[in-house]
N, C-alpha and C positions, 0 to 999 in steps of 0.2 A: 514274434507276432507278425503274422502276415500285411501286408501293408496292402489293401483291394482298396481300389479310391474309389469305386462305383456303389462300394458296399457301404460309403459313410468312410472320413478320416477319423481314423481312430486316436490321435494325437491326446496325452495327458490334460492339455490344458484349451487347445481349440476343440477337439473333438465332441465331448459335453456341448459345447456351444451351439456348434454346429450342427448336430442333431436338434435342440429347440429352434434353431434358427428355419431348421430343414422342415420342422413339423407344422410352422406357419407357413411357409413357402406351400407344402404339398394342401392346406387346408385351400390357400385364398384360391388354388390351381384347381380345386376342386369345385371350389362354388362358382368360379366362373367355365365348369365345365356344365352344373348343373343349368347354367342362365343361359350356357350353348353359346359359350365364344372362350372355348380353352387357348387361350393365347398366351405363350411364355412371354414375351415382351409386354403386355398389359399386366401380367403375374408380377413381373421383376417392376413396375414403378408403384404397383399398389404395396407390396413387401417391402419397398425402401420406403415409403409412406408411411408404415405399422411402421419399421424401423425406427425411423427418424421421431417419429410422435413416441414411443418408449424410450428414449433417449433424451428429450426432451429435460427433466428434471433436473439431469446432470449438463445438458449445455446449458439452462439457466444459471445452473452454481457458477459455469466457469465463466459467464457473462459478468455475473456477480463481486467474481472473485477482481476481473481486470476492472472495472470500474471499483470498486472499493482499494484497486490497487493506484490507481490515478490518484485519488485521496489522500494514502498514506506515503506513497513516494517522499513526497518532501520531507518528513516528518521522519521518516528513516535514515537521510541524506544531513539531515539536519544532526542525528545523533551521531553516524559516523562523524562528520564534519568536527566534532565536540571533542570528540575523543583521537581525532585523528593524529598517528605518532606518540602514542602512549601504550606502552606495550606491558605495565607493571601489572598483576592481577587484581588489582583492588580498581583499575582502569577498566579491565577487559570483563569480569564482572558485572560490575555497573553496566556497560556498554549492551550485554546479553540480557540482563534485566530490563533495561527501558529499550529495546529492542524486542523482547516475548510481551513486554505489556501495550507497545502500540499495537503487534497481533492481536493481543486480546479485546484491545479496543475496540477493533474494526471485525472481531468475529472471524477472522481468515486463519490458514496456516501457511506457515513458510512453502510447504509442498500442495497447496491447496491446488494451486491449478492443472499440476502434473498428475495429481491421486484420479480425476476426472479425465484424464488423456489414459492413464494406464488403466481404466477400466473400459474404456468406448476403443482402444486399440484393438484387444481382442475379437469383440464384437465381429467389428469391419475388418479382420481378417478372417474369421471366420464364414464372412458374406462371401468373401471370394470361393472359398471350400464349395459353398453351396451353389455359387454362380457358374464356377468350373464343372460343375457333376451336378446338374439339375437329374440328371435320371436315378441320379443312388438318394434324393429324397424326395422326388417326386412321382408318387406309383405310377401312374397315369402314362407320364412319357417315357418311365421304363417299360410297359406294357406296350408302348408302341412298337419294340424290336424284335416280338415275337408275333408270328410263328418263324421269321427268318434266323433270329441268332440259333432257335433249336436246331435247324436245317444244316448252319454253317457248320455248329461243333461237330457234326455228324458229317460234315464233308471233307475228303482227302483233300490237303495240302493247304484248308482255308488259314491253318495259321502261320504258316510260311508265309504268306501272303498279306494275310493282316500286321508279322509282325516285320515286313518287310517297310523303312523308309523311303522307299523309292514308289512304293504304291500307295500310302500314306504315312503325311506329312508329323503326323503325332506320333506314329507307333512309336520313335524311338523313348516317351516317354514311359512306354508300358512297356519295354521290354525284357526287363526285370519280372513281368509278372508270369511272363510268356517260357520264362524258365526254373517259375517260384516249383515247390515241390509240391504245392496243392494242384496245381496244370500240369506238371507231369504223372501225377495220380490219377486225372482220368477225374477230379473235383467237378462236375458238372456244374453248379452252381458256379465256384470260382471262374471255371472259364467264360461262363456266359457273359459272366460281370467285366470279364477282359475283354470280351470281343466286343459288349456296348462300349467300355470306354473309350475303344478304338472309333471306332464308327459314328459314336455322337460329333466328335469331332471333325467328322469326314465333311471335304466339300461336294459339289457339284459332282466333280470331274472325278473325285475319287470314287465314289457311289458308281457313275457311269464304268469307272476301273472296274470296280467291282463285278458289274453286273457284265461286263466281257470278259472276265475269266470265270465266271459261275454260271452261264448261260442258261442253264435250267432251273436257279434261284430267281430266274429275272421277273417270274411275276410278282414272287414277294420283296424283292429288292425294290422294285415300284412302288408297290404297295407302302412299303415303311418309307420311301422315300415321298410318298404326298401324305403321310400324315405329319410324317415331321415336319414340313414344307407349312400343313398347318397349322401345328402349334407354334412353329420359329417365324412365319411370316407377321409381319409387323409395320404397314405402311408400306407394302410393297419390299419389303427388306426380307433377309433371311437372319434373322438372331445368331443361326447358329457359324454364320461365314463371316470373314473381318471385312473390313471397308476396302482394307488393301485387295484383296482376291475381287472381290466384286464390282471393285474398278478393273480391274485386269481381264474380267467375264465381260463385261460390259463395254469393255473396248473393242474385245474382240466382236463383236455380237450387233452394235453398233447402238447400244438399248442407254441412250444419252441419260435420262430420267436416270437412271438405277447410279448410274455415274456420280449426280448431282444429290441423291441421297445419300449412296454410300458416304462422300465427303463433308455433310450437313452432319455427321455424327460427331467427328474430331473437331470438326469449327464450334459444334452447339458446347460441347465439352468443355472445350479453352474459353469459351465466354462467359457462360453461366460460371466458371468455375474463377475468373475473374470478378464477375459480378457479386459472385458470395463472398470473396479477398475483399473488396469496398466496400462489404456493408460490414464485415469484424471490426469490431475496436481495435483502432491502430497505436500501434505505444508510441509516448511521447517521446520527440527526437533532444534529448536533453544533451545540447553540448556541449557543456561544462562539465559534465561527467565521461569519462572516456569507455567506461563499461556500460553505463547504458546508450550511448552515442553509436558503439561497434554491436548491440542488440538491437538495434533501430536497424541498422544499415545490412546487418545479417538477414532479418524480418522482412525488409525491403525488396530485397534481391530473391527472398526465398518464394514473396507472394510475387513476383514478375516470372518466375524459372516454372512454378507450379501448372501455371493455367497449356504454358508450353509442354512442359512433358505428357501433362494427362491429353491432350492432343495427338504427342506421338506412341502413345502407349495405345492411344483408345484407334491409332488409326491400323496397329497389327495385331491384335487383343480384337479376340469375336466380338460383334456388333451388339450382343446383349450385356458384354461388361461396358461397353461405350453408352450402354442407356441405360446401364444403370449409374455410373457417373456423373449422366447429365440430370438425372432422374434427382441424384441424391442431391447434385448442385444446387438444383432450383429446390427441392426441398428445403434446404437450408435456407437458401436465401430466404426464402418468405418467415420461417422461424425465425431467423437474423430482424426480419423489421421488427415484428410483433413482440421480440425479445428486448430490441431497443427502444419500445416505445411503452413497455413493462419496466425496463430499467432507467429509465428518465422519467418516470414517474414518480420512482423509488425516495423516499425520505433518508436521504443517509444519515443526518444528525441523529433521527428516530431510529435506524436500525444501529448509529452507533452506542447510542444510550440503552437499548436493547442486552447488545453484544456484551458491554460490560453487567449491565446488572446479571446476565447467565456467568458470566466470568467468575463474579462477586459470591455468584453463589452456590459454586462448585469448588472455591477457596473456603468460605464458610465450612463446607462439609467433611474438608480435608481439615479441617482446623487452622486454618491459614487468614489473619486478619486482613483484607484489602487494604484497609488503611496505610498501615506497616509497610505492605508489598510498595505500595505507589509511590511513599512515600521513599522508599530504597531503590526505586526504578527509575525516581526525578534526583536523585542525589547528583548533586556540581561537581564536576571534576577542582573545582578549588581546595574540596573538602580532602580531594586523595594528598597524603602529605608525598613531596617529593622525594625521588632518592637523591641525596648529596651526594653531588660531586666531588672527584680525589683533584684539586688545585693545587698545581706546584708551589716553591713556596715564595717569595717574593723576594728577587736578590739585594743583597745589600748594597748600600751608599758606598762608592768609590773609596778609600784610602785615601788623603792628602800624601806630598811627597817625605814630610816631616814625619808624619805617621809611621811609615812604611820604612823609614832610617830606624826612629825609634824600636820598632817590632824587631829588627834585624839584627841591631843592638842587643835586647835585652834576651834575646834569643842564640845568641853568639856567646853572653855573658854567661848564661843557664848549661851552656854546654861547657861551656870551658870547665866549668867547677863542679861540673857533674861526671863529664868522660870520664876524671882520672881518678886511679882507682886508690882506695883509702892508705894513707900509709906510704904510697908511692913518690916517687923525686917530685912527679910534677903534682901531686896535691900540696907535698910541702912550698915549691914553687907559688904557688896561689895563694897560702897562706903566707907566704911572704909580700904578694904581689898587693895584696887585699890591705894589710897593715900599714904598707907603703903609701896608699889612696887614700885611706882615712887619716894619716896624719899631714896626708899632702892638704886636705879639705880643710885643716885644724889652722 
């Protein structure tokens, strides 16, 4: 399978996505071409908007899920605690019984919060697919690179040139494609789609490259260079160039303004991206517990590390994945109040008495009496009978020294008249010895 990143990532599990993802991106780019303001940075915060608002059902559950998790906490802490150091099965048991029935109580599942992460993961990787390669789902700003990319494949030496890193800064990412067997076939299509994804990415200065070794492309290398200029301009910004280059143009150039933007990308980033960390439900710092004590402090560290990295990421990362970062930031955030102020509204007694009667009555169905369960769920660890202990045995009372004469005695006695052998000098010996004592006794 060819791997064309301009044609759509074809990937088993993003690729599907990304294609739906691509088909709303290219509609909203559409209607604001029709209103006559095609702007890809206006495109990229309205599409994280549709985003975020279809997404919505599931960051309520997982809202749901940590406050109904604040709830049960103890209640779970409380049954370990019960059972703690009891390792018999009739312990361990019970322990998983009235462990699945606080779940059931409170309507959540053990994996409840992660099932809602592992489905909204994709999603927003898949946004980057579409954020990387606006022209492989956007017709519009693929349409922008022709009639010049026909002009290029049809020119001697343009992909030496394009697939050269020292004349642009990406090619080495598509160079693989630059020697795939569909581009040595003479694929028209394929190469087209490899020379836009060269060139979307191009900056300023690479463009200018460009149009000094192709001299006679230069009116259409213009040409595509002030529309893209259109659709990438955004506030006086280029979408398609990072904050880094455009402080470095703007140094040179002495254009202070573009400077002072560029940098409002990475700071807007790490704030808002802060600002949405304080409005999350923060878990509680329990330190009595030593596992939820080092999840606090993990949690801690990971919402201070966050707002910094998307900062340094959003400040070498083209200006369009920087806004749509900040985009989706403050998105959130404002879902973040509305969702807390939906969730503190919430009856939880009423949704826990809810929760069980659906519990009760999917038991019911299976044939499974509640009553029975709950009551095997609440079961005392008093009721488990212990395993008995192997106790050594308890030594005996000392010997007196008269004891310990007499045993030595009557055991000296038992040998003498047992050693000798029947019939022998010395049993007659004995029985001499023996008739001698009892008449000495007489």
């Amino acid at each position: 399978m060819n791997s064309i990143l301009l044609t759509q990532y074809d990937g088993a599990i993003l690729g599907p996505i990304a294609k739906v993802l691509g088909v709303i991106m290219n509609g909203i780019f559409w209607i604001l071409d029709k209103i006559g303001i095609p702007n890809i940075g206006l495109a990229i915060i309205l599409f994280t908007i549709v985003i975020y608002l279809l997404l919505m059902p599931l960051t309520v559950k997982q809202q749901k899920f940590s406050k109904l998790s604040a709830r049960m906490n103890p209640e779970l802490q409380a049954v370990q605690k019960k059972y703690n150091g009891k390792k018999d099965n009739e312990s361990m048991m019970a322990m998983q019984q009235e462990t699945k029935a606080i779940y059931d109580k409170y309507g959540v599942s053990p994996s409840g919060s992660c099932v809602q992460l592992l489905i909204q993961m994709p999603i927003l990787f898949a946004l980057y697919r579409v954020f990387m390669n606006v022209p492989a789902y956007v017709s519009q700003v693929k349409d922008a690179f022709f009639p010049l990319v026909e002009k290029l494949v049809n020119t001697s030496g343009s992909a030496d040139f394009l697939n050269n890193s020292s004349n642009f800064s990406n090619a080495v990412m598509y160079s693989r494609q630059f020697t795939n067997e569909a581009f040595l076939a003479g694929n028209t299509e394929y190469i087209q789609n490899t020379y836009i994804d060269v060139l979307y990415k191009a900056s300023s200065a690479e463009w200018e490259g460009l149009a000094a070794q192709f001299p006679s492309l230069a009116d259409d290398i213009s040409q595509t260079v002030e529309k893209m200029n259109h659709y990438n301009n955004f506030l006086g910004l280029n979408m398609g160039n990072s904050p880094s280059f455009m402080i470095s143009q703007a140094l040179q150039t002495g254009a202070w303004l573009m400077v002072i933007g560029a940098v409002s990308i990475p700071i807007l980033s790490a704030l808002t991206q802060w600002l949405n960390v304080k409005l999350m439900p923060q878990p509680e710092n329990n330190s009595g517990n030593g596992n939820q004590g080092s999840m606090a402090q993990s949690m801690k560290m990971m919402n201070t590390m966050m707002p910094l990295m998307s900062a340094f990421f959003c400040f070498s990362l083209p200006a369009g994945m920087g806004l749509y970062w900040v985009a989706g930031s403050v998105v959130r955030s404002v879902q973040q109040v509305v969702i807390n102020k939906h969730i503190d509204k919430m009856d939880i007694d009423a949704q826990i008495k809810k929760n069980i009667e659906k519990r009760d009555a999917k038991l019911r169905k299976k044939g499974i009496d509640p009553a029975k369960l709950n009551s095997y769920a609440t079961m005392n660890t008093r009721n488990v009978t212990p395993i008995p202990s192997k106790m050594p045995p308890k030594p005996k009372a000392e010997m007196t020294q008269e004891e310990k004469e007499e045993k030595i005695r009557k055991s000296t006695e038992y040998y003498n008249k047992n050693a000798a052998k029947p019939g022998s000098l010395a049993a007659k010996a004995n029985m001499v010895k023996d008739y001698n004592e009892r008449n000495t006794r007489k």
